[in-house]
C-alpha positions in Angstrom: 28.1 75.7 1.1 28.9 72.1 2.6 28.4 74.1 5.8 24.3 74.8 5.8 23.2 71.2 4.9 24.0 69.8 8.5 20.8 71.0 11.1 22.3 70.9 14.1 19.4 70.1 17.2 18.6 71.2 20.7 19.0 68.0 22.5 22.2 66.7 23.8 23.4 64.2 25.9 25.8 65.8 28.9 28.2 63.7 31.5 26.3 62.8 34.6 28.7 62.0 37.6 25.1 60.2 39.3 25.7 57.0 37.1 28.1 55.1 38.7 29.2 51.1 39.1 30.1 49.4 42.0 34.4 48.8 42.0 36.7 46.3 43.6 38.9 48.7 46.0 42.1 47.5 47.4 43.9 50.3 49.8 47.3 50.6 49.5 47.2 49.3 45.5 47.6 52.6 44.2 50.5 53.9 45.8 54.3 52.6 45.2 53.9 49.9 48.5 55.5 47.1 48.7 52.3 45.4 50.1 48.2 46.0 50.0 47.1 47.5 53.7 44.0 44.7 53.1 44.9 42.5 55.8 45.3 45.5 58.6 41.8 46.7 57.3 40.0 43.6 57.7 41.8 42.9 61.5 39.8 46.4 62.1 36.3 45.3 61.0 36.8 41.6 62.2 37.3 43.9 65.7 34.4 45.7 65.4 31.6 45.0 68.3 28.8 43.3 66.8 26.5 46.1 67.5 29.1 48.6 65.9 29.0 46.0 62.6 25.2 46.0 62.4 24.7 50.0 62.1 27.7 50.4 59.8 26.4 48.0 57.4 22.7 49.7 57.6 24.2 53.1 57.4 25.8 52.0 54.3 23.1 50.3 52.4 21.0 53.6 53.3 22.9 55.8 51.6 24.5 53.4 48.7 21.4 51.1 48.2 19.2 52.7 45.5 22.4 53.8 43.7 23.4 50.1 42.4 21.6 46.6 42.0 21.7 44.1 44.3 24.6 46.0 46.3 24.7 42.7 49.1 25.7 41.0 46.1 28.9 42.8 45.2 29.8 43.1 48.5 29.3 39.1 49.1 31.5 39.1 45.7 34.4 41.7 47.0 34.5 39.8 50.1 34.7 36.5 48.4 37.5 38.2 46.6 39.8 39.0 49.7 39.0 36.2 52.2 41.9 34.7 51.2 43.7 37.1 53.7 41.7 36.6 56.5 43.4 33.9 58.9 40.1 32.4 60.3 37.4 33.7 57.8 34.8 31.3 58.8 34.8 32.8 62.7 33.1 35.8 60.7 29.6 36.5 60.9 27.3 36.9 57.7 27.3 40.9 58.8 30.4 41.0 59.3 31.5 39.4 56.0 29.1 41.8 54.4 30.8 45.0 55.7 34.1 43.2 54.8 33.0 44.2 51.7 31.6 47.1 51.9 34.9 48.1 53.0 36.4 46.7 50.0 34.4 48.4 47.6 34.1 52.1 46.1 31.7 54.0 43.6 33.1 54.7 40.0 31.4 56.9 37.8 31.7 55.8 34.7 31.1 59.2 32.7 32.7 61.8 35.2 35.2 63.1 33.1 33.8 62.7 29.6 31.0 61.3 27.5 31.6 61.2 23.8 31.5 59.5 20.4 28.4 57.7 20.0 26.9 55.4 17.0 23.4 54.7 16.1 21.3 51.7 15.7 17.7 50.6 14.9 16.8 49.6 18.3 16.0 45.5 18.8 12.1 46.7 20.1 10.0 49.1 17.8 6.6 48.4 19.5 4.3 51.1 20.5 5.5 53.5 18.1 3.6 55.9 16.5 4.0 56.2 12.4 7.1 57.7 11.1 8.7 57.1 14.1 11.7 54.8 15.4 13.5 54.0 18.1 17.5 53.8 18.0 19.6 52.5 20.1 22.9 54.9 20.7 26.6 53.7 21.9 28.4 56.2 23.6 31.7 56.2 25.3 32.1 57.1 28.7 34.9 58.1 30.1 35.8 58.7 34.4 38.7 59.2 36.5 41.7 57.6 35.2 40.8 58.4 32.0 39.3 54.8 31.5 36.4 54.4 28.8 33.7 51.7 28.9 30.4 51.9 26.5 27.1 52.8 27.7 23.9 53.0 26.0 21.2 55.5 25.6 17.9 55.0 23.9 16.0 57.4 21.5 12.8 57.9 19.1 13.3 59.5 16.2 10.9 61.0 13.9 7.8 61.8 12.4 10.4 64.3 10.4 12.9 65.5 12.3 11.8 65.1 15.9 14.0 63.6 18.3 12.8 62.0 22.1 16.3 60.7 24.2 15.3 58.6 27.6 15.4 59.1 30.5 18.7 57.6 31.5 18.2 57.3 35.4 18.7 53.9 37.2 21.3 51.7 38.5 24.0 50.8 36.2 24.8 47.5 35.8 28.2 45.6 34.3 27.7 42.6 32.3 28.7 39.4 34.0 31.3 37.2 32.0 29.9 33.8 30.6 31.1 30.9 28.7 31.3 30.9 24.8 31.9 28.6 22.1 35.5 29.9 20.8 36.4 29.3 17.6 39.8 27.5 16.7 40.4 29.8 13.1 40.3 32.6 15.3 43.0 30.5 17.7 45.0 30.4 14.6 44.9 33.0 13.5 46.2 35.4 16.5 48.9 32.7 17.1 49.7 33.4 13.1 49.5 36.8 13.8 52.1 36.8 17.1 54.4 34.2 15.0 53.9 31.5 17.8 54.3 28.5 15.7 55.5 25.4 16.9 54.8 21.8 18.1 52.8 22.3 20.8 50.6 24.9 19.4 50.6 23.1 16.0 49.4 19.8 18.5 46.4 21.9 20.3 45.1 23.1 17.0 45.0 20.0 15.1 43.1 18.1 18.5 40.7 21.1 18.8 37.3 20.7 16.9 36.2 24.0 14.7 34.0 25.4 17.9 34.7 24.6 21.4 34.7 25.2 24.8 36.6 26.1 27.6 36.4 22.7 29.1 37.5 21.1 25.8 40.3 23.9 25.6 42.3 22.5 28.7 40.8 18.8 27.9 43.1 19.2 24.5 46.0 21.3 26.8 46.3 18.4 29.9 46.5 15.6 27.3 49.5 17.5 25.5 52.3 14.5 25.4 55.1 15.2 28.4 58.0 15.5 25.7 56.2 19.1 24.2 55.8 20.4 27.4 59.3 19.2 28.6 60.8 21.3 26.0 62.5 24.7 26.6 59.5 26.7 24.9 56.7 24.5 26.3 55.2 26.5 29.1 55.6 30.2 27.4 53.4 28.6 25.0 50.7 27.2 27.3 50.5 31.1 28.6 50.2 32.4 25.2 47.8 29.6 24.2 45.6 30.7 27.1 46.6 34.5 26.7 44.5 34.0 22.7 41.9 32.3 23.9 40.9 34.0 26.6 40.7 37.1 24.2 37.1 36.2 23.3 34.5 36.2 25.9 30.6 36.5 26.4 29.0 39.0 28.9 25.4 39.0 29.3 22.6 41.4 31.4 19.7 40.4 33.4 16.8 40.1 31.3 14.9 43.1 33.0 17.4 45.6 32.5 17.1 48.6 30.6 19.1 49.5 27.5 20.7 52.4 29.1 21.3 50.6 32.5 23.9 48.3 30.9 27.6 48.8 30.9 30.0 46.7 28.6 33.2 47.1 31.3 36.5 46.3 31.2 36.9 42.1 31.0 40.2 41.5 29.6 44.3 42.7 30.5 44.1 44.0 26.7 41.3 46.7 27.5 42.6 47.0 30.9 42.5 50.6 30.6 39.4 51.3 28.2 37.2 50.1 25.7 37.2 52.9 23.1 34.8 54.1 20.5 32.4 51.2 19.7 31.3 51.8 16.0 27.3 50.0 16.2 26.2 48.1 13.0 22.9 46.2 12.2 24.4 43.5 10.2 21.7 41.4 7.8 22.6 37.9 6.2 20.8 35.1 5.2 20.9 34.3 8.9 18.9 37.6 10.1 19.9 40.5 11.5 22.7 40.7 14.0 24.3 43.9 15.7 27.9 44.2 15.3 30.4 46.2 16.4 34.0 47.3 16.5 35.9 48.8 19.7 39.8 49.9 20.3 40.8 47.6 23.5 43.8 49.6 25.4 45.7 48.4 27.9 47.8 51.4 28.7 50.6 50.7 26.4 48.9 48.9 23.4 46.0 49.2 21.2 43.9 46.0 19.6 41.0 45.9 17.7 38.1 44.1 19.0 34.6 43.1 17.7 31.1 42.5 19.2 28.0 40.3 18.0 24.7 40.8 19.9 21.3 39.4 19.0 19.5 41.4 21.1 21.8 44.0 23.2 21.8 42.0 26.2 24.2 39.3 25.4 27.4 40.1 23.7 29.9 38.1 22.5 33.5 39.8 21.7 36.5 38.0 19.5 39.8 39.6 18.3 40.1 41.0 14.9 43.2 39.8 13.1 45.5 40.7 10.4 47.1 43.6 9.0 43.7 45.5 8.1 42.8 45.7 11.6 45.9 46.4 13.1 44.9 50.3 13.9 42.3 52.5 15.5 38.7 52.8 13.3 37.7 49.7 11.6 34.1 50.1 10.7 31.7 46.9 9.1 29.5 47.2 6.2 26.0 46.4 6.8 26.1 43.4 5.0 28.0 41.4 2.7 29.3 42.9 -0.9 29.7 40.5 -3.8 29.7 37.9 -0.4 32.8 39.6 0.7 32.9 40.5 4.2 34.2 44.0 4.2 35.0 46.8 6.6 37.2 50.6 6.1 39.9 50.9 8.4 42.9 53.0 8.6 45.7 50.7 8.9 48.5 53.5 8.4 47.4 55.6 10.5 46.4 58.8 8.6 44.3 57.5 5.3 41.2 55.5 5.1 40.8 51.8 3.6 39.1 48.8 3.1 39.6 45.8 4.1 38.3 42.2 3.2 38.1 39.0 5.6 40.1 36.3 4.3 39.6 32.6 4.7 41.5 32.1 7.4 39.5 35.0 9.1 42.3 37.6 8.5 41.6 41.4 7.6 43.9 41.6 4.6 45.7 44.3 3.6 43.6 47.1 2.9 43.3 49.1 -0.4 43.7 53.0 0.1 40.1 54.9 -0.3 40.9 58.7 0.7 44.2 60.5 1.6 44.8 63.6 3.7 44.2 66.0 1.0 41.8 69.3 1.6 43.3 71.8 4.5 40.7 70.7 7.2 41.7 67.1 7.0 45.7 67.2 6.6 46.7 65.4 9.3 44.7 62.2 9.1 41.0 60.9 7.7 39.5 58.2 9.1 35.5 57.1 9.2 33.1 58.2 11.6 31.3 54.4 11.5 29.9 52.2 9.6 29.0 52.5 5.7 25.2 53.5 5.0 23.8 51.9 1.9 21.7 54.6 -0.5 20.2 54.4 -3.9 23.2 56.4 -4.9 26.6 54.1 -3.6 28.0 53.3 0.4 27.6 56.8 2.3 30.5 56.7 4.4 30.5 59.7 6.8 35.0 60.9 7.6 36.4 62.5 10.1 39.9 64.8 9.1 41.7 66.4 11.5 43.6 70.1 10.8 45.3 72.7 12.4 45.4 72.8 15.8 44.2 69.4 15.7 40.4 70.2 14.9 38.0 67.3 13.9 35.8 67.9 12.0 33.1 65.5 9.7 32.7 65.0 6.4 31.5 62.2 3.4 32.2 60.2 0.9 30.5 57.7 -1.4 31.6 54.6 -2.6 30.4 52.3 -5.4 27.7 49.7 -4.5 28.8 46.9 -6.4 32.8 47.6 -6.2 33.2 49.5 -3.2 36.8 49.7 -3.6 35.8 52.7 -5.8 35.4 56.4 -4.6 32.7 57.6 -6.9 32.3 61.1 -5.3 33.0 63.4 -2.4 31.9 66.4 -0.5 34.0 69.5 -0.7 34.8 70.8 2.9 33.4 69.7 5.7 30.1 68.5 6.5 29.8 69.6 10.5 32.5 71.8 12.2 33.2 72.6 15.4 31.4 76.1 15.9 31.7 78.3 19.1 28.8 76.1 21.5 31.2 73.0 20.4 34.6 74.0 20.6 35.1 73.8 24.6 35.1 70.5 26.6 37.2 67.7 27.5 39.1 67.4 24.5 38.8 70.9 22.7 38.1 71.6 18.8 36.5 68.1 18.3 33.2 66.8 16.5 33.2 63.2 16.0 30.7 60.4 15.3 31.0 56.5 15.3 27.8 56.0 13.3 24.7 57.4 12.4 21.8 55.8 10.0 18.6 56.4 7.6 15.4 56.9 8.6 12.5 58.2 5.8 15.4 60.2 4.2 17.4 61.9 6.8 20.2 61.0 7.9 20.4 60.6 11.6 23.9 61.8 12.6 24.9 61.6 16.8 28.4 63.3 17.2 30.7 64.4 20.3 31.1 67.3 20.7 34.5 68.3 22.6 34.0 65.3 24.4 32.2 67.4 26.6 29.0 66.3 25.3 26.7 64.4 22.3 24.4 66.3 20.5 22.7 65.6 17.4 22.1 66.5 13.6 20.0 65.7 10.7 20.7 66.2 6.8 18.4 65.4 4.2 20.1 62.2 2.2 19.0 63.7 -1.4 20.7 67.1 -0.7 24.1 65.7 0.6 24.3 63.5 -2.3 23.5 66.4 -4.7 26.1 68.4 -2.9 29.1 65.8 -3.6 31.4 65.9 -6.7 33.1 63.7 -8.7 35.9 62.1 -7.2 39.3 62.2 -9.0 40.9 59.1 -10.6 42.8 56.7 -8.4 46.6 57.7 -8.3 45.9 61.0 -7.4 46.6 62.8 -3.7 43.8 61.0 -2.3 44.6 57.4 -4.2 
């Protein structure tokens, strides 16, 4: 029955190996060498007759130069990076600096491999719509060679009913540049709390450092540290992991006249060194205003970490760890707003069952109360949330993912109390969307998954992966899924 509410549509959103970033590339780096072949490349093209350097470098920008944004740029940057090996770098010429860097630089697509996973939004600019309609902003993550996943952005209009416009998504691509931020010393405390680094020196720094602050007064507070703290046997490992925390959150920002979909939220950090997984999109609305929020996976090949994002706008991001025990795991997802002024989020802190979670004081994710257990045969191996809670007249839709044999994903729904949202007050029997035969094959076979959909004049919006071979998108009338869900059993039970 579950099975008929979901209408799946036409449009989807496929991999396309034509949007690419422009990479840092150091020969010899990925191969088991002792050293980097940089400094033999750069003797070539320091060799080259200037004639020979001027048509290179024109050659080049004619065939790379509409692919990216200010390409002289990054290679002025890539050089900048690498000059350091060059034994007399200011006997180069401005061209041949140029193709220094060209040299030094490669094309990465950033969705070659897979593009998957999205969340949806109300998009920050709803002018020139017509009525009934709105435009969303979607997350998606992209994945390329490597297997290394960044979040990209698509926009859409959906509506009057259930019609659905996706952008064009053509353009160069452009990775946010880092900027400054006002850190935040609970958030300081709390990962050195959270690492058990506890001692004199860091107990020093956080008692000189004022409740927001900046880089400059960071290392202020760490240079006037008395010589007797540093002098002692633990004194410089905890410098590094003083820095190491802080340098966790960071700003990155776009050029004002970017596009939505021409923005790419890359890589910043050695903790998402190796992909920033699965952003779960929010529009989060306090006595402040709205602000979109966000939670990723950060992976640095061994590890996994929870991060979060705050934008205003899209174009500025700020991102901050998430501490404590209910974010220590894959999936956290915010509510919307605040409940009972509780900041709460689910999570699935062990792994396999979905919880929620509550900020602490000391801005902490406690430990999180079980909502749903692996219980029905589709979803055996683990539940977890496919994004954010959507508030309804009826309790906090929250939209699962459960995993079965052959580990198949498919989606399906809860809903949870509006005043005490620790309380499962009903539950749809199977699943919601399946894989079916156009879905099964891709990157990652036997997989539908979402990181968020929303509302809009009664249908729910719902983006999902499909294989992670593509997105493609559903609707379900809000009224009908509701009607469709039964009575949860008491807490205690399988699922308790």
């Amino acid at each position: 029955m579950t099975g008929t509410l979901a209408v799946r549509h036409g449009v989807t959103l496929t991999p396309d190996p034509r949007r690419v970033i422009a990479k840092l590339f150091v020969p010899g780096e990925d191969a088991a060498v002792v050293r980097t072949r940089a400094g033999a490349l750069i003797d070539r093209v320091a060799h080259l007759d200037d004639e020979e350097t001027g048509r290179l470098l024109r050659d080049t920008f004619d065939r790379f130069g509409t692919r990216h944004r200010d390409l002289a740029g990054t290679f002025h940057h890539h050089y900048d990076l690498v000059r350091h090996r060059i034994a007399r770098a200011r006997d180069l010429s401005p061209t041949t600096r140029l193709l220094v860097g060209a040299y030094f630089s490669h094309e990465y697509a950033v969705e070659s491999a897979a593009l998957c996973n999205p969340s949806m939004v109300a998009h920050p600019d709803q002018t020139n719509l017509d009525a009934g309609q709105l435009r969303v902003a979607l997350s998606l993550r992209q994945i390329g060679e490597g297997h290394l996943s960044s979040i990209g952005f698509a926009t859409a209009i959906v509506g009057p009913g259930r019609r659905l416009t996706v952008a064009d998504r053509s353009g160069p691509l452009v990775v946010g540049q880092r900027t400054g931020v006002r850190h935040r010393r609970d958030l300081l405390a709390a990962g050195l709390a959270e690492e058990d680094w506890d001692n004199e020196v860091t107990a020093t720094v956080l008692d000189a450092l004022p409740d927001r602050y900046d880089e400059a007064a960071f290392e202020r507070v760490l240079g006037n540290l008395p010589p007797d703290l540093l002098s002692r046997s633990t004194g410089l490992d905890t410098l590094e992991h003083l820095r190491r925390i802080d340098a966790a959150s960071y700003a990155t920002t776009f050029p004002a006249d970017t596009a939505l979909h021409e923005r790419v939220l890359w890589p910043a950090t050695p903790a998402e060194s190796n992909g920033m997984e699965d952003a779960r999109f929010v529009r989060f609305t306090d006595e402040s205003g709205p602000v979109y929020r966000a939670t990723y996976t950060a992976y640095d090949g061994r590890r996994i970490a929870t991060r979060a994002l705050a934008s205003t706008d899209l174009r500025r991001f700020e991102v901050t760890p998430m501490r404590g025990p209910g974010a220590r795991n894959k999936g956290v997802a915010l509510f919307p707003r605040t409940v009972g002024g509780r900041h709460l989020a689910l999570c699935r802190s062990d792994g396999e069952t979905i919880g929620l979670t509550c900020l602490d004081g000391d801005n902490r994710w406690q430990e999180s109360t079980p909502l749903h257990a692996p219980r029905d045969s589709w979803e055996l191996i683990q539940v977890g949330n496919c994004g954010s809670p959507i508030e309804t007249d009826a309790g906090w839709l929250v939209l699962t993912h459960g995993v079965g044999p052959m580990r198949r994903y498919a989606v399906g729904a809860l809903l949870l109390d509006l005043h005490r949202p620790e309380q499962v007050i009903a539950q749809l029997p199977g699943a919601l969307l399946s894989p079916d035969p156009a879905d099964r094959d891709g990157y990652v076979p036997n997989v539908v998954y979402s990181c968020g959909g929303l509302v809009h004049a009664g249908e729910l919006w719902l983006p999902y992966g499909a294989s992670d071979a593509r997105v493609g998108f559903a609707t379900v009338p809000v009224a009908a899924l509701v009607a469709a869900m039964v009575e949860s059993p008491p807490r205690g039970g399988r699922d308790g």
